[in-house]
N, C-alpha and C positions, 0 to 999 in steps of 0.2 A: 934627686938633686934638681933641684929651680934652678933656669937660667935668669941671670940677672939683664934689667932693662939694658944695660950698655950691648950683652949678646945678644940679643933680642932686635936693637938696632942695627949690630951688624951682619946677621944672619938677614934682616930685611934692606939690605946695601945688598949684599952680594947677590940675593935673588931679583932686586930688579935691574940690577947689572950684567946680572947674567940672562936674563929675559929681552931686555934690551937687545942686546952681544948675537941674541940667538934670532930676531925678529928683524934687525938689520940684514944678517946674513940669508935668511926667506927672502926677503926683498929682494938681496942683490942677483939671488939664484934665479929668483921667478923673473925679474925686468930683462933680464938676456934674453932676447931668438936665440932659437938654435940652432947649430952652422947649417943643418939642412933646409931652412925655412926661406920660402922663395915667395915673390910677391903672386899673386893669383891672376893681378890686372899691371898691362904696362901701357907706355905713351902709346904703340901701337893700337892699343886694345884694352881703350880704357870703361869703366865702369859708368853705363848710362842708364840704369834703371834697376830699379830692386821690388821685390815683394814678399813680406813677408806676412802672410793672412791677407790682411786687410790693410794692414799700413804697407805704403810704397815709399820710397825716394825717388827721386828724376834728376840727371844734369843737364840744365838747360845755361842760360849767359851765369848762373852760379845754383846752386842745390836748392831743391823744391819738395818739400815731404806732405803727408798727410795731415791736415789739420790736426790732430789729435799726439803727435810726435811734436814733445817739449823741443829736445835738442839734434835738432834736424844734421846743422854743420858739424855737428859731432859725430854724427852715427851715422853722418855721408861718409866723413874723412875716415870713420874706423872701416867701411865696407870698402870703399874704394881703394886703401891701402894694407887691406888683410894681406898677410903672412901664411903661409900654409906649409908644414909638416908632411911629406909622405909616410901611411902606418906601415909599419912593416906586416904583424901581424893582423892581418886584413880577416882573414877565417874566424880567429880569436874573435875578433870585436864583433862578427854576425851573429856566431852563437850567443853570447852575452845576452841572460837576460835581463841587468841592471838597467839596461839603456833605457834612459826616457821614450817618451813618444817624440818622434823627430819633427820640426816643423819646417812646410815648406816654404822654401826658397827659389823664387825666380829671380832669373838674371839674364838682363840684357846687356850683351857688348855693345861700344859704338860701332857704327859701320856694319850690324848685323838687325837683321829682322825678325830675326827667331830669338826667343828666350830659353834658357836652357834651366831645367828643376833639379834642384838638389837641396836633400835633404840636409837637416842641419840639428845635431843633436847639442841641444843648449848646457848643458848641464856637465856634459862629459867633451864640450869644445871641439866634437868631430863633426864634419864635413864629408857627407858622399856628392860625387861628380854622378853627373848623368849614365857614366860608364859604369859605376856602381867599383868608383876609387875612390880608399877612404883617405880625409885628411885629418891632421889635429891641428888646433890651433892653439897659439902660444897664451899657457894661462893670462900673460902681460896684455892681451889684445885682446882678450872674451867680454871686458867688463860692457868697453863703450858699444860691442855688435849687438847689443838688448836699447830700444829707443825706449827712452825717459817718456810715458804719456797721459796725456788728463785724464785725471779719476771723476768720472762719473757719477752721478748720485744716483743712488736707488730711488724710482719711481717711485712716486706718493700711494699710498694704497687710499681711497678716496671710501672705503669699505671701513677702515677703520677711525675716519675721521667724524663719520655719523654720529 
């Protein structure tokens, strides 16, 4: 038995209504912190420097990045106002071998002259402390901690222009 075009249309009503229905409610679940989630930096002890690889940020009379980081005041504001998650299962997540390679993370407090390194697993939003304590960060807060940066062009090869 054929479905006639009028089914056809209503069967493509309810599935993108129902897709719709189901991609708002993602949204609403992931934009929440979680009632455990505490800031990392406060007025005390706020965020004066960052490194990750080779690109840095600094706050100096307002934020100062690496040449090469598009959007500097973004990905101050998302580092300096991170959120963090205590893991419970801590053991768990060492043995795991899905976890990316971690990259580091220096960070200096203000009012402190030491930087403290901590790893920082991109992909799966966790954070080890120098104490080697893990944190997670809230999916809503991962996107802007990655800086936006110039694409490079690949060197001319001057071998094949002969």
């Amino acid at each position: 038995m054929a479905l006639s075009r009028k089914k056809w249309n209503n069967i493509l009503i309810f599935a993108t209504a129902s897709m719709i229905a189901i991609l708002t409610l993602l949204d609403d679940r992931t934009a929440e912190l979680p009632s455990d989630a505490a800031p990392l930096f406060d007025d005390k002890a706020p965020l004066a420097q960052l490194q990750l690889d080779e690109l840095w940020l600094s706050k100096g009379s307002q934020w100062q990045c690496h040449e090469d980081v598009l959007n500097c005041k973004t990905w101050a504001t998302a580092w300096s106002e991170i959120q963090l998650s205590p893991v419970a299962d801590q053991q768990g997540l060492m043995e795991q071998e899905s976890l990316d390679a971690p990259i580091n993370v220096t960070i200096l407090v203000a009012n402190n002259s030491q930087g403290q390194a901590w790893l920082w697993y991109e992909a799966h939003g966790l954070l080890v402390s120098p104490a080697k304590n893990w944190y997670q960060i809230p999916p809503s807060l991962r996107e802007a901690l990655t800086p936006i940066t110039k694409i490079s062009a690949a060197p001319e090869n001057d071998a094949t222009s002969n």
